[in-house]
Residue, then its C-alpha position, 0 to 999 in steps of 0.5 A: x936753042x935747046x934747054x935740058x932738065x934732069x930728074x930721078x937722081x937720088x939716094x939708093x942703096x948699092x944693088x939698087x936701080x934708078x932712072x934718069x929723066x932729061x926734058x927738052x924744050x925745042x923743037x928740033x930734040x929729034x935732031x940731036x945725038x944725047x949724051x949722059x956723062x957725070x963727074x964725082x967730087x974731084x975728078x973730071x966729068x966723064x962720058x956715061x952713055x949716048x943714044x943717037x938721034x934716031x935712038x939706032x945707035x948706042x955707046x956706053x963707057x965701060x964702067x956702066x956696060x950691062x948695068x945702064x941703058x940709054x934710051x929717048x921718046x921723041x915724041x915726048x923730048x925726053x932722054x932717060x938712062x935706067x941705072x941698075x946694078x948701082x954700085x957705090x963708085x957710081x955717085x956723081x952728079x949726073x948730066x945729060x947733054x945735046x950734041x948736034x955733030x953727025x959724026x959718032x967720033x965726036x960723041x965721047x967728049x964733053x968738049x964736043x956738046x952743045x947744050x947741058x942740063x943742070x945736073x941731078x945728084x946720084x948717091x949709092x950707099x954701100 
């Protein structure tokens, strides 16, 4: 069982930057795959970023390439995402996620996590 807890979400102002915080309890964190996804009002959630067990491994979707880096302390149990460059079509309700599958295919899709955490509200103003 592993519990995620989001923070850093907030209002900012387009071209501005902010960093995401996941907290997990548990003591098996190093052995999952993390992912961010988000989904705005009306649409459907979609895949941000994830960083592999080991932290060796990173995908982003293309939307945030350049502007967004996933990273994680397992030292700390923690997951972060630095948002810079934001841009107004990147508000969203921003969720971090465990995956336990080994396999890199599996990543990508919601469907394929196994725990979330509660969301933080991103909001950037044009």
């Amino acid at each position: 069982q592993v519990q995620l807890v989001e923070s850093g979400g907030g209002l900012v102002q387009a071209g501005g930057s902010l960093r995401l915080s996941c907290a997990a309890s548990g003591r098996t964190f190093s052995s999952y795959t993390m992912g961010w996804f988000r989904q705005a009002p009306g649409k459907e959630r979609e895949f941000v970023a994830v960083i592999s067990w080991s932290g060796d491994n990173t995908y982003y979707a293309d939307s945030v390439k350049g502007r967004f880096t996933i990273s994680r302390d397992n030292t700390k149990n923690t997951v972060y995402l630095q948002m810079n460059s934001l841009k107004p079509e990147d508000t969203a309700e921003y969720y971090c996620a465990a995956n336990s599958s080994p396999f890199a295919g599996y990543w990508f899709s919601s469907a394929k996590y196994d725990y979330w955490g509660q969301g933080t509200q991103v909001t950037v103003s044009s």
